[in-house]
C-alpha positions in Angstrom: -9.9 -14.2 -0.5 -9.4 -18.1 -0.2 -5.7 -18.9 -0.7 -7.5 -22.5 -2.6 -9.3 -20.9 -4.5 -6.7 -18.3 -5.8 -4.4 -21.5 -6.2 -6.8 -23.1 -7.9 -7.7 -20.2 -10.4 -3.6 -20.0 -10.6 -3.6 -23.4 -12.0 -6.5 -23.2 -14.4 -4.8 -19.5 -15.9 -1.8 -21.2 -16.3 -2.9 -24.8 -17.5 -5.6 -22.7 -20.2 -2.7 -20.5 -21.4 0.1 -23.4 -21.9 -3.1 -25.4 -23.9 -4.4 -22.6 -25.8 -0.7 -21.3 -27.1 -2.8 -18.5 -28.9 -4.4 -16.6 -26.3 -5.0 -13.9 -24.9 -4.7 -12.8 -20.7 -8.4 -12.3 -20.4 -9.7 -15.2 -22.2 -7.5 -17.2 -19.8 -8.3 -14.9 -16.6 -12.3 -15.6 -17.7 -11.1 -19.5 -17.8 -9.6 -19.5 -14.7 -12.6 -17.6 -12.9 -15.0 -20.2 -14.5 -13.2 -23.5 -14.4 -11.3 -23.2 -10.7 -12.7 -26.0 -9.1 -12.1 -28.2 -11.5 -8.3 -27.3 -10.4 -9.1 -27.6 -7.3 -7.1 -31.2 -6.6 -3.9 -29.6 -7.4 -4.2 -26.4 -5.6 -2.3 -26.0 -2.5 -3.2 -23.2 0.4 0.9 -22.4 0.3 0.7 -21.4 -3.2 -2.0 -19.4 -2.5 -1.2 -17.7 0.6 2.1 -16.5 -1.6 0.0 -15.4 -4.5 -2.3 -13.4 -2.0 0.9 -11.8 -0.6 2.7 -10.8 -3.9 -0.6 -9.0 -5.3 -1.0 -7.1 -1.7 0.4 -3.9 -2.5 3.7 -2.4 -0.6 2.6 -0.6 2.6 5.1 3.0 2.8 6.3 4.9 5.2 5.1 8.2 5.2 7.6 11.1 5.1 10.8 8.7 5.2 12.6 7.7 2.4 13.7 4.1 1.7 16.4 4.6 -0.2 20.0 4.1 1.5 22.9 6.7 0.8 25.5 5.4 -0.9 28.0 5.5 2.4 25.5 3.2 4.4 25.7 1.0 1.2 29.8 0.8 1.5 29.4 0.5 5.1 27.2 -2.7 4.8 29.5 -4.5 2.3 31.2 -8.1 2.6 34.7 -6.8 3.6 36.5 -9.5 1.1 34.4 -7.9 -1.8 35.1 -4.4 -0.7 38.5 -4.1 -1.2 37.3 -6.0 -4.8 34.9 -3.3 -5.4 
């Protein structure tokens, strides 16, 4: 998808929703998706390219588990707040 474009559509959801103080997420979402170029001047690729990112969903490992034990969380520690702690 074009990181503009989602910008743009970011900025129309967001203009349409602080506008229309009553609304609902799908009347703005069908704002957005018919009024984005209109937004277009104050989208920015940046925005876009972090929107695009944050909706991509987290990639897992298979078979490994993420979470660390609570000795490799001491371990890792600032040693100043660990005698704190």
């Amino acid at each position: 998808m074009n990181p503009l474009k989602v910008s743009a559509q970011f900025a129309a959801y967001l203009w349409y929703t602080e506008v229309r103080q009553r609304t609902t997420p799908d009347e703005a979402l069908r704002f957005a998706e018919q009024n984005w170029p209109t937004f277009l001047p104050s989208a920015h690729e940046g925005w876009g390219q972090l929107l695009l990112r944050v909706a991509q969903p987290k990639r897992v490992e298979s078979g490994r588990a993420h979470r660390r034990s609570a000795e490799q969380d001491d371990t890792r520690r600032i040693p100043a707040l660990a005698d704190v702690g």
